[in-house]
Backbone bond lengths (Angstrom), bond angles and torsions (degrees), N, CA, C in turn:
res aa  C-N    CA-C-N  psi(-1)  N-CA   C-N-CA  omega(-1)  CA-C   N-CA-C  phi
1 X - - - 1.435 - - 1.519 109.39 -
2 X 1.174 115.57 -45.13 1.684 137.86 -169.84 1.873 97.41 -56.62
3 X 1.387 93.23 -59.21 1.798 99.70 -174.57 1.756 117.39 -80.29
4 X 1.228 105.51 -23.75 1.621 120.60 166.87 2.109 95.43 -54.78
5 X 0.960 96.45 -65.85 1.709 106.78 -170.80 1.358 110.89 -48.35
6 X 1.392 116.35 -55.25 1.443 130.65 -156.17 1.960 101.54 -70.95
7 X 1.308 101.06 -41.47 1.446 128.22 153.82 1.058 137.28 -6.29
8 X 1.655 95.84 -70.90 1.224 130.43 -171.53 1.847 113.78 83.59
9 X 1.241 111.90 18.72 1.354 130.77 177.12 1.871 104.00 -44.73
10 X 0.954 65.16 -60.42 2.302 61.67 -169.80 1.334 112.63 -86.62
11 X 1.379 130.00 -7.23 1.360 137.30 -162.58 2.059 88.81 -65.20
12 X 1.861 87.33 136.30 1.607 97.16 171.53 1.315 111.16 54.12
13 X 1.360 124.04 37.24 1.568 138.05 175.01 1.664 108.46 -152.18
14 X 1.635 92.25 122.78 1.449 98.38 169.28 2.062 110.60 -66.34
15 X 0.851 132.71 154.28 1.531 155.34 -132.40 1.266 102.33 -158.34
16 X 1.446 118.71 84.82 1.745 101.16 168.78 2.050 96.49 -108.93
17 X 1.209 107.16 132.86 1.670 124.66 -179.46 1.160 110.35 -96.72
18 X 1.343 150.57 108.07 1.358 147.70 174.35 1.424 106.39 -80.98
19 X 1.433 126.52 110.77 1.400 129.03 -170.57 1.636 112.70 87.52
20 X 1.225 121.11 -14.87 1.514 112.96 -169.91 1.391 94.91 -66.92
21 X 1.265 166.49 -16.53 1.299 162.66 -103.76 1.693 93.87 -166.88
22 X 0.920 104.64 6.74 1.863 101.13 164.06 1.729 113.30 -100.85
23 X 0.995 110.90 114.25 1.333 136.78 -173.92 1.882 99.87 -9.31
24 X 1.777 87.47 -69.74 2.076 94.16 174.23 1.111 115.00 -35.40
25 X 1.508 118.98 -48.65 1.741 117.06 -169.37 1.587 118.40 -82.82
26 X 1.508 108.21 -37.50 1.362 124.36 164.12 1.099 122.69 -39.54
27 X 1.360 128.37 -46.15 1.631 120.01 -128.48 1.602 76.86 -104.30
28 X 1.378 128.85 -76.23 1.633 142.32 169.77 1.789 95.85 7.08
29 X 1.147 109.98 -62.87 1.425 120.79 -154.00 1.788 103.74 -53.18
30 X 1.515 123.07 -29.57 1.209 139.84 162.29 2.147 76.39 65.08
31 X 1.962 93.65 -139.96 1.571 100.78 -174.85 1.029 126.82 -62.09
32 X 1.734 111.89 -8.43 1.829 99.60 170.42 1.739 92.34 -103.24
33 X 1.424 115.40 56.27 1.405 104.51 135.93 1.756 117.79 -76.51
34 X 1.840 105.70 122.00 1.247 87.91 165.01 1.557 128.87 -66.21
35 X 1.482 110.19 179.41 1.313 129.15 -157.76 1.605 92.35 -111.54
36 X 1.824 115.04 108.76 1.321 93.55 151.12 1.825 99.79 112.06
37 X 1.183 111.62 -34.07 1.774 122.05 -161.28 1.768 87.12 -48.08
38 X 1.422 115.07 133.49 1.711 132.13 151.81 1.736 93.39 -52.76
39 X 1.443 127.27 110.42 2.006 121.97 173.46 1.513 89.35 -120.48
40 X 1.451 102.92 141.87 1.221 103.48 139.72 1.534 109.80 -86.43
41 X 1.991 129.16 162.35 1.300 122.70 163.70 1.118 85.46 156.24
42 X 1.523 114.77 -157.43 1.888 121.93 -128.94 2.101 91.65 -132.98
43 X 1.375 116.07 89.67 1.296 121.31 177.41 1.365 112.22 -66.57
44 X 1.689 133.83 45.05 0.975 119.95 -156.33 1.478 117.70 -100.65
45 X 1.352 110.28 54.18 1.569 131.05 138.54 1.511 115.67 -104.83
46 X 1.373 120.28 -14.59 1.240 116.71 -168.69 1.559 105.51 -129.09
47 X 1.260 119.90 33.70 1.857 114.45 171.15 1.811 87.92 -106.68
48 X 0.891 117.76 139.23 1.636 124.91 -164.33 1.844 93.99 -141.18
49 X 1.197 121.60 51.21 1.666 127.71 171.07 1.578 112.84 -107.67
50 X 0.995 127.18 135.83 1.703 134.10 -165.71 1.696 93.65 -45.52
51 X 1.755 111.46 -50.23 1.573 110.35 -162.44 1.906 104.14 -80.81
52 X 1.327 100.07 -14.39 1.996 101.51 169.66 1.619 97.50 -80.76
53 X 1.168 119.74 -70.50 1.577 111.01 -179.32 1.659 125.70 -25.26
54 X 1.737 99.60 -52.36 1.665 95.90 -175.55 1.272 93.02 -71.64
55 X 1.687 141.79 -52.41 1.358 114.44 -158.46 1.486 113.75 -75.85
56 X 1.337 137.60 0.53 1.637 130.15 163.63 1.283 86.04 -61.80
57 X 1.622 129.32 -70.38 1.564 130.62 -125.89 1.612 85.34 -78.56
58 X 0.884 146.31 -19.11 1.647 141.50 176.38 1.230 107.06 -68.00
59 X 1.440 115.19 -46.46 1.499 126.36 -148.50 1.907 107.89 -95.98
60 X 1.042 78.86 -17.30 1.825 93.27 178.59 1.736 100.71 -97.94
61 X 1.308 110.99 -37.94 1.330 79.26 -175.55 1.720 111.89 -85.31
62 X 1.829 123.93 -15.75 1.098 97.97 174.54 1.520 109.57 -71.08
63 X 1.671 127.07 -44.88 1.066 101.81 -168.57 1.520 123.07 -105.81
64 X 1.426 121.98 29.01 1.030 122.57 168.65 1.716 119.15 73.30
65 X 1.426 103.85 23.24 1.507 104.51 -165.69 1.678 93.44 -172.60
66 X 1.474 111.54 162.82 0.955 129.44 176.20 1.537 145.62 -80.33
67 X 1.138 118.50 98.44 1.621 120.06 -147.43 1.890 125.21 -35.10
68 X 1.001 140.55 163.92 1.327 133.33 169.06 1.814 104.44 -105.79
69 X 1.248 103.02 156.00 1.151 115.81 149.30 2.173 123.57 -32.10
70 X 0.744 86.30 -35.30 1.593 109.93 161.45 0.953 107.00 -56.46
71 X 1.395 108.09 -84.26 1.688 122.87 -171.70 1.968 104.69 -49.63
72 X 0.983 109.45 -58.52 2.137 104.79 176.80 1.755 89.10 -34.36
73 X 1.440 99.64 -74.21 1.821 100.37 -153.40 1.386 101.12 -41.54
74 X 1.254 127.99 -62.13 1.305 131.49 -150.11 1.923 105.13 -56.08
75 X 1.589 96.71 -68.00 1.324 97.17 145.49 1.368 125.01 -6.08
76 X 1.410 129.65 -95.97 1.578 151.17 -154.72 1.624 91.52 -71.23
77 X 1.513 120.53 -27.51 1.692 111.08 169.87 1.084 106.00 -54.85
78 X 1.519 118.74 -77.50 1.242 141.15 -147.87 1.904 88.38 -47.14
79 X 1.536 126.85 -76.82 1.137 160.40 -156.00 1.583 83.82 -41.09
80 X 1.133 130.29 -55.04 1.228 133.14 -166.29 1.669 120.76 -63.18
81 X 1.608 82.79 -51.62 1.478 85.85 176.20 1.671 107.47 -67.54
82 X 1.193 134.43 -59.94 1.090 128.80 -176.26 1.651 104.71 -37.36
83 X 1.132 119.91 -66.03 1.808 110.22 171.73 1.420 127.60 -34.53
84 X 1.536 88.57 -36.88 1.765 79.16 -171.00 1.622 101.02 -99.41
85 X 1.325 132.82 13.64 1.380 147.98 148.60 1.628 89.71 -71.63
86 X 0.969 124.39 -83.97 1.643 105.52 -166.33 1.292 140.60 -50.50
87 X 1.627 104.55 -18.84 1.346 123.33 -166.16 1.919 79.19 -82.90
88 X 1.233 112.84 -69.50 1.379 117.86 -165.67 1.800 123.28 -48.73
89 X 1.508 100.23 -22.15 1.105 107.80 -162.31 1.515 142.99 80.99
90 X 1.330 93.43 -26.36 1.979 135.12 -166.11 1.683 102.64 -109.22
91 X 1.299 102.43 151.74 1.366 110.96 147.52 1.532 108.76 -104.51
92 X 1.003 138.43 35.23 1.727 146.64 -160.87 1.375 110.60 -85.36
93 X 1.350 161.78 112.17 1.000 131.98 -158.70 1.626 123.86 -81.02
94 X 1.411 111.27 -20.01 0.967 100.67 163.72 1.897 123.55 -84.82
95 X 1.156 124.13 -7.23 1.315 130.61 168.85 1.504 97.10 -76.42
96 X 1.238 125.80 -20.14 1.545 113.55 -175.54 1.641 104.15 -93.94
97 X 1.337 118.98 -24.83 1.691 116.33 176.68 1.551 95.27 -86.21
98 X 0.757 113.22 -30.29 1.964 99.06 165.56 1.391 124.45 -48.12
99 X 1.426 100.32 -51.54 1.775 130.38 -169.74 1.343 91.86 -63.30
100 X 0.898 125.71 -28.19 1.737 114.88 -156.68 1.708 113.65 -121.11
101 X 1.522 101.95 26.58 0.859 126.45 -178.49 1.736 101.20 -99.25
102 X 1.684 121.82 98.54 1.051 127.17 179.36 1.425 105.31 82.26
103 X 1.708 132.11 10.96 1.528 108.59 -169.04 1.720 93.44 -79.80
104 X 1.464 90.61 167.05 1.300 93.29 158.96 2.130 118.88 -129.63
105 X 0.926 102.31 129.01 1.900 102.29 175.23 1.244 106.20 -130.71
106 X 1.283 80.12 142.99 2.141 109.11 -156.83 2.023 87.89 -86.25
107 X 1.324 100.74 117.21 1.244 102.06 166.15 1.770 112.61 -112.23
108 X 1.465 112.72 175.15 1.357 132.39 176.05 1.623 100.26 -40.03
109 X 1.365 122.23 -38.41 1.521 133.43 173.27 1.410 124.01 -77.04
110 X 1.191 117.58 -5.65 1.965 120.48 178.81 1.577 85.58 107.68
111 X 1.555 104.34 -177.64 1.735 108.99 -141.46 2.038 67.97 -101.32
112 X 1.508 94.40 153.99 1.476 125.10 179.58 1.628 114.99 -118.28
113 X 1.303 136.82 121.40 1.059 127.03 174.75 2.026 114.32 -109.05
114 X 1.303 111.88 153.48 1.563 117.99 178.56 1.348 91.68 -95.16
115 X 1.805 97.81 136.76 1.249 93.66 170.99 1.650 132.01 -91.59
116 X 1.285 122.25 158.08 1.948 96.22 -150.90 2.021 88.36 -82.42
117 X 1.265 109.81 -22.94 1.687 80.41 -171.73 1.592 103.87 -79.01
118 X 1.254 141.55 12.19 1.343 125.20 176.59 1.605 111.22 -154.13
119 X 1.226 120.61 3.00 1.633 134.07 -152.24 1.563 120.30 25.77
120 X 1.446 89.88 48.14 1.661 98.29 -177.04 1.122 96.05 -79.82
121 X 1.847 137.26 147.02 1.426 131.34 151.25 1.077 118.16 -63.96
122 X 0.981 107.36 -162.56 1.797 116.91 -162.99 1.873 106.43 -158.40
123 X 1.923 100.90 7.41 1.410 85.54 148.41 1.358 148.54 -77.18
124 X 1.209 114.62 172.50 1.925 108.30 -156.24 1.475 89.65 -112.30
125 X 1.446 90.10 -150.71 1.623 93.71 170.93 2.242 103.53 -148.17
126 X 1.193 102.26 -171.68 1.477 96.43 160.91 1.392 109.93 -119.51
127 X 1.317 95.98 137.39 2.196 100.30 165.36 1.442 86.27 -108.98
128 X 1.505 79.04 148.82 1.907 105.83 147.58 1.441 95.80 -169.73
129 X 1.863 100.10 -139.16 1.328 117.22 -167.19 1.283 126.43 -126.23
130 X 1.477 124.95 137.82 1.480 116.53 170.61 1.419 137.47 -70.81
131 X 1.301 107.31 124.45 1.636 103.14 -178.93 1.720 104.82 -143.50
132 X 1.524 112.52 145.46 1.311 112.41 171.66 1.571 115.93 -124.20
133 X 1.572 98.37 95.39 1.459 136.06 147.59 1.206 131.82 -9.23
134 X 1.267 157.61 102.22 1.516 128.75 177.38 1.192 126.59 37.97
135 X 1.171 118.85 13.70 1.436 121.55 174.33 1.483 109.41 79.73
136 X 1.363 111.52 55.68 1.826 149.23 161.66 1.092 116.90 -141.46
137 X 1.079 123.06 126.70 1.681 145.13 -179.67 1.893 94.95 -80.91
138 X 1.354 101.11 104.49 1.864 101.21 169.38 1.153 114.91 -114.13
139 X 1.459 113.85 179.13 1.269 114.37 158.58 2.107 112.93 -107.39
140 X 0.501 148.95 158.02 1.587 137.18 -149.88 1.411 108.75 -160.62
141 X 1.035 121.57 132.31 2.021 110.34 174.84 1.436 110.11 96.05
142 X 1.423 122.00 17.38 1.419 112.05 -135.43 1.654 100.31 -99.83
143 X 0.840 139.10 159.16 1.473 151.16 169.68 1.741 124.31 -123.05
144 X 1.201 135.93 119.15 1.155 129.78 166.57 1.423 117.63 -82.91
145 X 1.530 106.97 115.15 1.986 140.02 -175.50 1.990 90.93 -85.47
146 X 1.437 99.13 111.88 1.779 96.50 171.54 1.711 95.58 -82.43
147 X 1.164 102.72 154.52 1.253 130.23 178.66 1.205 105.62 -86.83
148 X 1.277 141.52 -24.71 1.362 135.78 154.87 2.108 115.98 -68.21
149 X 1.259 102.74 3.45 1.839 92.35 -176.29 1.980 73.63 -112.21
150 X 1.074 117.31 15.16 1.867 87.81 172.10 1.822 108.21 -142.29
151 X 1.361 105.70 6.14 1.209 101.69 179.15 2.035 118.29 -93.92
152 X 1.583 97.02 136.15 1.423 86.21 175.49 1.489 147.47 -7.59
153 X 1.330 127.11 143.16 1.739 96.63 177.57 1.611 99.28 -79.92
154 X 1.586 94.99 -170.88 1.575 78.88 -179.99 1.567 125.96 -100.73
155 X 1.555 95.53 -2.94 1.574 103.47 148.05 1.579 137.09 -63.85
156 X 1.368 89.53 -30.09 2.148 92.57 158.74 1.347 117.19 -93.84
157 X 1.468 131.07 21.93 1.189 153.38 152.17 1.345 120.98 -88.03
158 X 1.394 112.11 -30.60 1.890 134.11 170.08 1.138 91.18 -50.74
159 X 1.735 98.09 -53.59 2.185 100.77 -145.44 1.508 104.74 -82.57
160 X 1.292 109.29 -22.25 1.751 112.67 -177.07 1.285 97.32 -76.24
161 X 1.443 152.09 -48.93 1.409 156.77 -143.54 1.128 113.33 -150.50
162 X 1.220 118.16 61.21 1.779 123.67 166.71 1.184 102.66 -47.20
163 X 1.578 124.51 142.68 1.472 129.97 134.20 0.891 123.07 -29.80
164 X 1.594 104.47 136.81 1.809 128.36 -170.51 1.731 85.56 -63.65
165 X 1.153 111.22 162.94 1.502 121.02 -177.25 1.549 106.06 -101.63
């Protein structure tokens, strides 16, 4: 990033970063955060939803710091499986790919559903932009993209993955 800048590598070029905007990759960057980069990653000073609020205020007070992009997923794993343990009743694995057929669990991100022909989720992510703040690397501008307005239908899911014969 440091030698990209000094460079003049990105100067007068839009910059889109896939992941630069996740807290882990962000924060490191300190003053050569660029200015402006299109990121996807985890704005988590700025998701303001009843179920984002309680999981900062949980997550800060056990660990005294501010969650990563990491921390949501791991989270929204765990959360899942436990649902689709309840839905199923079983830890069985195939009673659990059943279970998770259409569940839905409300994560730190708004409620997520599996989809029943593949138990793909249907979480999204947030884009925005990089900027460094008071001397914090953020992400700023940011919008949450559901993963259900960009995923295949499930007829181009037929054609990608026919049934085993």
């Amino acid at each position: 990033m440091r030698e990209g800048k000094t460079r003049g590598l990105f100067q007068g070029r839009e910059v889109l970063g896939l992941t630069v905007g996740e807290p882990e990759n962000l924060e490191p960057l300190k003053e050569d955060t660029p200015d402006g980069w299109i990121v996807t990653g985890y704005p988590w000073n700025d998701v303001n939803t009843p179920e984002h609020n309680a999981f900062l205020k949980a997550y800060q007070a056990k660990f005294k710091e501010h969650p990563g992009v990491s921390s949501v997923m791991g989270y929204t794993v765990i959360k899942s499986v436990v649902e689709g343990m309840r839905k199923a009743k079983s830890a069985e694995t195939e009673k659990l790919v059943d279970a998770f057929h259409n569940l839905q669990v409300e994560t730190p991100w708004g409620m997520i559903k599996y989809r029943a022909q593949d138990n793909v989720s249907t979480m999204g992510s947030f884009v925005g932009r990089t900027k460094y703040v008071n001397g914090v690397s953020l992400m700023v501008n940011s919008h949450y993209c559901d993963g259900a307005d960009f995923m295949p239908s499930d007829e181009e899911v037929r054609k990608m993955r026919p049934a085993a014969e």
